[in-house]
FIKOLZA-1660 file (N, C-alpha, C; in steps of 0.1 Angstrom, whole numbers, plus 5000, padded with zeros to 4 digits):
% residues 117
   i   px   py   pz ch aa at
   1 5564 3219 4727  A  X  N
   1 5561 3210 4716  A  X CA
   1 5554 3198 4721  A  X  C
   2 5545 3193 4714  A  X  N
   2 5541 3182 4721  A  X CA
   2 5544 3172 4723  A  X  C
   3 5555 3162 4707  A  X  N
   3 5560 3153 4708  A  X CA
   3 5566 3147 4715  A  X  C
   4 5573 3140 4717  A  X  N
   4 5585 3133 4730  A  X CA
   4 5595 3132 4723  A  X  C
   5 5610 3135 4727  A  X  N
   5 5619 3135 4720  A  X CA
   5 5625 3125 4728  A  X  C
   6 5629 3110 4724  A  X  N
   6 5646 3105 4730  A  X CA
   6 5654 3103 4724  A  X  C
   7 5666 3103 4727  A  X  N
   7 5680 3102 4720  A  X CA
   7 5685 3088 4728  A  X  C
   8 5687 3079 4713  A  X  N
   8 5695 3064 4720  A  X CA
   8 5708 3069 4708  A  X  C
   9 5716 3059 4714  A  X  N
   9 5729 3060 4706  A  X CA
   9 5734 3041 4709  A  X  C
  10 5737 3031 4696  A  X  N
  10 5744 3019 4695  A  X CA
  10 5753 3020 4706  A  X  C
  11 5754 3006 4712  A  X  N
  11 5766 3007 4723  A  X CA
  11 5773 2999 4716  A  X  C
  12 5785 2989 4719  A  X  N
  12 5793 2985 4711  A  X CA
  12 5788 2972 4707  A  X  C
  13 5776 2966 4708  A  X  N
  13 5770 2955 4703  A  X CA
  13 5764 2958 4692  A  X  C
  14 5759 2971 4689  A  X  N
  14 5749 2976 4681  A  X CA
  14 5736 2978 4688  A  X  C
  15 5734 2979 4704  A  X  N
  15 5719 2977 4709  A  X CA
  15 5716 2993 4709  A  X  C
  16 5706 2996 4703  A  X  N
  16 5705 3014 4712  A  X CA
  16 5698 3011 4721  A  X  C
  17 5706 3023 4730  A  X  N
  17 5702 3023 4747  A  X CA
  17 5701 3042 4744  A  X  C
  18 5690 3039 4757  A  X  N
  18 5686 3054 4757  A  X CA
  18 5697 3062 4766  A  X  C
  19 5698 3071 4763  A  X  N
  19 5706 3082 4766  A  X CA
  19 5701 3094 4775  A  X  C
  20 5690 3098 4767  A  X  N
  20 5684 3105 4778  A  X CA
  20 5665 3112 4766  A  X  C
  21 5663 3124 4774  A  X  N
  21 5651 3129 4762  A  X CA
  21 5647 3139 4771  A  X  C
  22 5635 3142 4761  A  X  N
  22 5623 3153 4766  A  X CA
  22 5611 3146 4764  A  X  C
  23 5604 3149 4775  A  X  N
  23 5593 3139 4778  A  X CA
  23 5582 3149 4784  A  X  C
  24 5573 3152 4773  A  X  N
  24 5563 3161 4778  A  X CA
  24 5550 3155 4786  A  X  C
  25 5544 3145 4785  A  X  N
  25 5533 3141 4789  A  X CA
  25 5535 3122 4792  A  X  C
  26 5545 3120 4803  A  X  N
  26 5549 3107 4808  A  X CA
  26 5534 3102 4812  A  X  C
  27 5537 3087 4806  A  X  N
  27 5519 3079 4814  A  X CA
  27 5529 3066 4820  A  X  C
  28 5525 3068 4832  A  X  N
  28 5531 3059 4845  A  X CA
  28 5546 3056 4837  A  X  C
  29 5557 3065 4836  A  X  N
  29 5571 3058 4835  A  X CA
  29 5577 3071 4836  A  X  C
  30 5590 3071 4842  A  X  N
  30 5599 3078 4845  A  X CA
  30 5609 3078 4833  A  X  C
  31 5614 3088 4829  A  X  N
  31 5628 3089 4819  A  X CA
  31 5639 3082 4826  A  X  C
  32 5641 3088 4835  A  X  N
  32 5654 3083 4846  A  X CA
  32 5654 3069 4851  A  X  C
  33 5644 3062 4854  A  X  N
  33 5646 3051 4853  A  X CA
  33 5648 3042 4839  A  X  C
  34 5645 3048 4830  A  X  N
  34 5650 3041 4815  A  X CA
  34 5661 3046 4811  A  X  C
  35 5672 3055 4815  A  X  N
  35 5680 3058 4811  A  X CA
  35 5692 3046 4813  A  X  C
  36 5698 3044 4800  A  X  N
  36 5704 3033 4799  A  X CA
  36 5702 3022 4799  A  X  C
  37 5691 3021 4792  A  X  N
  37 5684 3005 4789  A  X CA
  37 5681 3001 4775  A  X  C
  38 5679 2991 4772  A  X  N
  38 5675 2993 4756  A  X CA
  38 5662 2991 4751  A  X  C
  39 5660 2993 4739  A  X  N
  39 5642 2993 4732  A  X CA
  39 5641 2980 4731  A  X  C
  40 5635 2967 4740  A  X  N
  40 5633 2955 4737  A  X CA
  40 5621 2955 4729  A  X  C
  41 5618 2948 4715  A  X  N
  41 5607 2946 4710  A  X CA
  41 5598 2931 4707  A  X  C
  42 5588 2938 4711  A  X  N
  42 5577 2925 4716  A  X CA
  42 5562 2925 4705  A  X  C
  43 5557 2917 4703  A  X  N
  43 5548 2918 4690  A  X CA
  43 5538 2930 4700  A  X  C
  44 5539 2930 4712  A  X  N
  44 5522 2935 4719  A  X CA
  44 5536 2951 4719  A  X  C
  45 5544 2954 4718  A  X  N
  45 5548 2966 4720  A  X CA
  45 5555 2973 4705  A  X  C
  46 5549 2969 4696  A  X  N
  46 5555 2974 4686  A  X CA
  46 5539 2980 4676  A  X  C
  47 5541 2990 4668  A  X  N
  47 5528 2995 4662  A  X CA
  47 5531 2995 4649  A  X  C
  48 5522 2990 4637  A  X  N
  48 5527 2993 4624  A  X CA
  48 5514 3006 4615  A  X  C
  49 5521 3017 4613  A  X  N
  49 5517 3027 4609  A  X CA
  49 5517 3026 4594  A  X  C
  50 5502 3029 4587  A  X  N
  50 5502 3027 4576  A  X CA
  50 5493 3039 4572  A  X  C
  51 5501 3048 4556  A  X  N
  51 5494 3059 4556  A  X CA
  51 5486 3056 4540  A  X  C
  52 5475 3057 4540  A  X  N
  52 5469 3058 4524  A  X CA
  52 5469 3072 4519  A  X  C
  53 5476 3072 4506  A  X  N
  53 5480 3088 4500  A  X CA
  53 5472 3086 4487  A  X  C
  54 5460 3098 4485  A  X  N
  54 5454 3099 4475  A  X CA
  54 5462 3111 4465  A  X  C
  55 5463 3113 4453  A  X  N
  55 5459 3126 4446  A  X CA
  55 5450 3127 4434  A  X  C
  56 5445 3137 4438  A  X  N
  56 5435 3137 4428  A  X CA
  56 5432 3152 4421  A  X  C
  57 5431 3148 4407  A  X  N
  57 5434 3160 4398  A  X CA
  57 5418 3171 4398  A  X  C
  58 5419 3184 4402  A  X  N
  58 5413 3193 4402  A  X CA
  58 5416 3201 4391  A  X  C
  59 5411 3196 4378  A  X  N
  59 5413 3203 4366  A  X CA
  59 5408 3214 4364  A  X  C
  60 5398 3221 4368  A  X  N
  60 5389 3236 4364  A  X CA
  60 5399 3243 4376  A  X  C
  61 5407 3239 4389  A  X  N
  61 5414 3247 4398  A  X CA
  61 5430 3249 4395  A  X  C
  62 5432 3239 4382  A  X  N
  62 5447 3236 4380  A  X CA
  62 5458 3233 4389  A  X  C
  63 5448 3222 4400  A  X  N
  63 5458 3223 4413  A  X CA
  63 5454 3204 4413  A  X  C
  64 5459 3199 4427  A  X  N
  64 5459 3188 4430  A  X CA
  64 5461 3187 4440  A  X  C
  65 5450 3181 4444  A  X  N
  65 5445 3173 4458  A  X CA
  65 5454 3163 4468  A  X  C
  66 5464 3168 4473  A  X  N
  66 5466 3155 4482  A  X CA
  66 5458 3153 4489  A  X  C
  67 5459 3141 4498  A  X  N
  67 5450 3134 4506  A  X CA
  67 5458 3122 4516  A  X  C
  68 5458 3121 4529  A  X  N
  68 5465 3110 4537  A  X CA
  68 5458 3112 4546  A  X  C
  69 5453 3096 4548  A  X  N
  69 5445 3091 4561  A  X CA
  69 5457 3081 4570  A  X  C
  70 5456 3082 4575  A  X  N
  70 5467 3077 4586  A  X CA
  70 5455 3066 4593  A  X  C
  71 5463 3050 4594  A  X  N
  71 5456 3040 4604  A  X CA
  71 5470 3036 4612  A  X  C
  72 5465 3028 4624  A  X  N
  72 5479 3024 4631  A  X CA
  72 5469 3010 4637  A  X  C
  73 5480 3000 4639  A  X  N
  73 5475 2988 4642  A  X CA
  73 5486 2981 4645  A  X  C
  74 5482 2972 4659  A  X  N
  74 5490 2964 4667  A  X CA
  74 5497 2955 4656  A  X  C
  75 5513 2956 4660  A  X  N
  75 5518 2942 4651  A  X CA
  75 5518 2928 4652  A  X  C
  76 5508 2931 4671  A  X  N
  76 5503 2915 4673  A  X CA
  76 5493 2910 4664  A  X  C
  77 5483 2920 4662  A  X  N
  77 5474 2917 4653  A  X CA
  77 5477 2912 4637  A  X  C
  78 5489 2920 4631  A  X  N
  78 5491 2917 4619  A  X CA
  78 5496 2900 4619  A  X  C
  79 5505 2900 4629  A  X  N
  79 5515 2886 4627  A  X CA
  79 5504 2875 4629  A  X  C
  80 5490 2876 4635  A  X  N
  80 5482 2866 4638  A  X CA
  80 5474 2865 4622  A  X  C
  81 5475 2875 4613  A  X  N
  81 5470 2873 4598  A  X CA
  81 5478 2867 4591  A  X  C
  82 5480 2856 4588  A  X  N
  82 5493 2850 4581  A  X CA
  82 5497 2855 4564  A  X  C
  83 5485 2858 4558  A  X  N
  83 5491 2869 4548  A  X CA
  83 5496 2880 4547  A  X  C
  84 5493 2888 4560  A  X  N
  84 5495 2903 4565  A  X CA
  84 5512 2898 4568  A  X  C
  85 5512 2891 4577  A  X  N
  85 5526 2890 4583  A  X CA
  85 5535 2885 4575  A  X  C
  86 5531 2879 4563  A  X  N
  86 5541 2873 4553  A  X CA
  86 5540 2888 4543  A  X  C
  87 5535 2890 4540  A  X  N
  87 5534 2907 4530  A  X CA
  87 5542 2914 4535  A  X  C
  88 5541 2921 4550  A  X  N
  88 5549 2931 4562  A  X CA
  88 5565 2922 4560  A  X  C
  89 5565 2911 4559  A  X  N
  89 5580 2905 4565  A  X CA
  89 5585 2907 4552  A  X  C
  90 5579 2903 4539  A  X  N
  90 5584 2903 4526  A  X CA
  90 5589 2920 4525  A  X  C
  91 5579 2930 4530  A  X  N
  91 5580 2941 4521  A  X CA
  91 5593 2946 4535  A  X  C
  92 5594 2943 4547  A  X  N
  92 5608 2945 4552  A  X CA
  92 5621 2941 4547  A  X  C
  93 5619 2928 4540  A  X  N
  93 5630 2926 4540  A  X CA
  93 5638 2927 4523  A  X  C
  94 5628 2937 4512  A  X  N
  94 5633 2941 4503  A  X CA
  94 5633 2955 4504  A  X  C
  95 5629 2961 4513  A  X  N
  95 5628 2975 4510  A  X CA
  95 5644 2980 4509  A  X  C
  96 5646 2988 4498  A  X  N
  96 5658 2994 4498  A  X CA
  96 5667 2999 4511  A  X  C
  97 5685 2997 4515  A  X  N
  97 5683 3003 4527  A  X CA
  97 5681 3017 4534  A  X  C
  98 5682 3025 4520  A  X  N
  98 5683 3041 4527  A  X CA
  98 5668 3048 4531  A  X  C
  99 5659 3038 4524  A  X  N
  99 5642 3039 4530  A  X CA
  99 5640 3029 4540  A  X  C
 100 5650 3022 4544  A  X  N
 100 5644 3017 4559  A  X CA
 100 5651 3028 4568  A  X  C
 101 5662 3034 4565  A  X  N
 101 5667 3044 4575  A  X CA
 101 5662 3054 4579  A  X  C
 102 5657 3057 4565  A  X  N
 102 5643 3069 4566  A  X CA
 102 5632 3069 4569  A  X  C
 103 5629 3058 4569  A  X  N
 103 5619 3052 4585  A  X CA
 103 5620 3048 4593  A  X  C
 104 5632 3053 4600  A  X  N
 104 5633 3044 4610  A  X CA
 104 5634 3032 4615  A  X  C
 105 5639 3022 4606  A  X  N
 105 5639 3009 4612  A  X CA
 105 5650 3000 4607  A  X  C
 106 5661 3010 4605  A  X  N
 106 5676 3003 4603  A  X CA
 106 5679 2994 4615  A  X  C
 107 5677 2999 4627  A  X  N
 107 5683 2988 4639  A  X CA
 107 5674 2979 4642  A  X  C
 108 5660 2982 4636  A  X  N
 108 5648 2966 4643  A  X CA
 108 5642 2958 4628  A  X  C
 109 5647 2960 4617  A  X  N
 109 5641 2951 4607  A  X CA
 109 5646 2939 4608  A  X  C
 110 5657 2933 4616  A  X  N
 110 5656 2916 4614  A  X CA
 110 5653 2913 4625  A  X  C
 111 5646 2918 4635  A  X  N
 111 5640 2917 4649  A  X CA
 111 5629 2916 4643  A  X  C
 112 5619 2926 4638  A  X  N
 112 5608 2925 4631  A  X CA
 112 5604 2910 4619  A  X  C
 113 5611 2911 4614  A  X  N
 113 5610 2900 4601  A  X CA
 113 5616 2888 4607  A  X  C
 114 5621 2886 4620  A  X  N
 114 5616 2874 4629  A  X CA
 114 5609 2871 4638  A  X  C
 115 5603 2883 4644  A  X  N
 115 5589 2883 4647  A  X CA
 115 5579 2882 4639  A  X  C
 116 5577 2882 4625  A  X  N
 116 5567 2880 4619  A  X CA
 116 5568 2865 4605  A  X  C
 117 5578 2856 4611  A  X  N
 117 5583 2850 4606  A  X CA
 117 5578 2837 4611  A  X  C
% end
């Protein structure tokens, strides 16, 4: 597979620490040396992924077009746009909770939305 898989698990503070993983294609870092550390987050090490989803109606085929372009951009960059970082911090900090869990970002949204604060 190509992905990289790690497994962190909350310690009793609530910090996840890594545990262990599968790490197909390491660039200069060891698994074993991060095991048992936590994910510190820094505006230069964090990425905000943003997908644009089209559809569009193909009426003579009776079907319908999806469409996603995927961009990715430094969250240092956003936080230096003061609208960007005020829109990002607003739309973190009302998003429903069971869609921040389903994106992943139940344990870093008030770390985020004080970084971009």
């Amino acid at each position: 597979m190509e992905p990289d898989f790690l497994l962190l698990r909350p310690d009793v503070n609530g910090t996840f620490r890594l545990l262990g993983g599968a790490i197909c294609l390491p660039s200069s870092w060891a698994l074993r040396e991060k095991v048992g550390l936590s994910l510190p987050l820094t505006l230069t090490d964090v990425w905000l992924r943003v997908e644009h989803q089209s559809f569009v109606a193909l009426p003579k085929a009776r079907s319908v077009l999806f469409g996603i372009r995927v961009s990715v951009h430094a969250l240092a960059d956003v936080a230096h746009d003061r609208v960007a970082a005020r829109g990002l911090s607003r739309a973190l900090q009302t998003k429903p909770e069971d869609v921040t869990r389903y994106n992943g970002l139940a344990g870093a949204r008030a770390a985020l939305v004080e970084m971009l604060t």
